[in-house]
N, C-alpha and C positions, 0 to 999 in steps of 0.2 A: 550545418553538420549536426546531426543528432549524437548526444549527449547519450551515455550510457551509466547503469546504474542495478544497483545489487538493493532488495528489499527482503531486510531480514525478519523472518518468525513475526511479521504480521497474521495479527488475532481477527476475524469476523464474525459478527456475530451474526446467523440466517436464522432467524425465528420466524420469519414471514416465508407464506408459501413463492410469492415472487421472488425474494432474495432465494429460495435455496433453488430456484430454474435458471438462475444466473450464470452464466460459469468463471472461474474464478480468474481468469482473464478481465471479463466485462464490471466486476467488482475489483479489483485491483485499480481500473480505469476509475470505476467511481468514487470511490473514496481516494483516489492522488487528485481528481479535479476537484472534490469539493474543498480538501485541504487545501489545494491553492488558491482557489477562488475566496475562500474564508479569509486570506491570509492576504490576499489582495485586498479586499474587501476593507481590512482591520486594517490597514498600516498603508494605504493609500496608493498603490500604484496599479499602473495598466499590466493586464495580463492578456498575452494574443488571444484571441479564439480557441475554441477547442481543435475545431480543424488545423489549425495552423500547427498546433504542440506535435501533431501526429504521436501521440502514444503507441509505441507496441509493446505486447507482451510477449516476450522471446521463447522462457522458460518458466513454466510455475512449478511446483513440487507444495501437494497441500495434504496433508495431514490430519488426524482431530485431534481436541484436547478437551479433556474431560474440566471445567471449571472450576477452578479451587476457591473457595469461599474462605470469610473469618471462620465461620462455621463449620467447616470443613468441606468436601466434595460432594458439588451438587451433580444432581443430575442433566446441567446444559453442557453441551459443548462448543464447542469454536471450530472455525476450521484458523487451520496456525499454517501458515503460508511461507515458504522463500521462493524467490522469485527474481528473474532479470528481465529488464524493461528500456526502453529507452523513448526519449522526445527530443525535441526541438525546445529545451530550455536548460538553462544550468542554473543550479539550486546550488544558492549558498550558507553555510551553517548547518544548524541541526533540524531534521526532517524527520517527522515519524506519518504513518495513516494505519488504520483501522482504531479498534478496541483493544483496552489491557495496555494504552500506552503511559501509563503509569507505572506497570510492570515492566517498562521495559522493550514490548515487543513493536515490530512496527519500524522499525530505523531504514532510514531511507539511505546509503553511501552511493558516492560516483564509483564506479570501477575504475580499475587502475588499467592506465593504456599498455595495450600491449599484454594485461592479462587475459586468467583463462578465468571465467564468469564461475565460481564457487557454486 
């Protein structure tokens, strides 16, 4: 049964001309798999195949955001992402992916059953 899940105000950062042809489905994918795979990787356990996770992107809703420096407001942006998703895995504890997750952005929660996907 795939697992469903809400990913809040994830930051990306598309400075490269192939990140910004991506669409923000296909990056959402990439950065949830190389976090897991990182995280497999670090702490020792098997993670399925990609295929197997079956990843989908249900809803995105993306944004910009102008990047706040010490310095103040630079001139980069982000695109700031919420978004519903669901695989073939269940995540336990705390889950962030992209950039800026030190501010914060990026939280990965299970949906609640029988909710309506925020």
């Amino acid at each position: 049964m795939p697992v469903f899940y809400n990913l809040s105000r994830a930051a990306f950062k598309r400075r490269s001309a192939k990140r910004r042809a991506l669409s923000t489905e296909e990056i959402i994918k990439e950065y949830l798999l190389r976090q897991l795979n990182d995280e497999a990787e670090r702490f020792g356990f098997d993670l399925p195949p990609d295929s197997a996770l079956k990843i989908q992107v249900h809803h995105a809703k993306e944004m910009g955001m102008r990047l706040n420096l010490n310095t103040g407001l630079s001139n980069e942006y982000v695109s700031l992402v919420d978004a519903n998703f669901s695989m073939y895995l269940e995540l336990h504890g705390m889950w962030q992916i992209g950039n800026l997750q030190a501010r914060g952005h990026g939280l990965i929660y299970r949906a609640k059953p029988g909710g309506v996907w925020s």
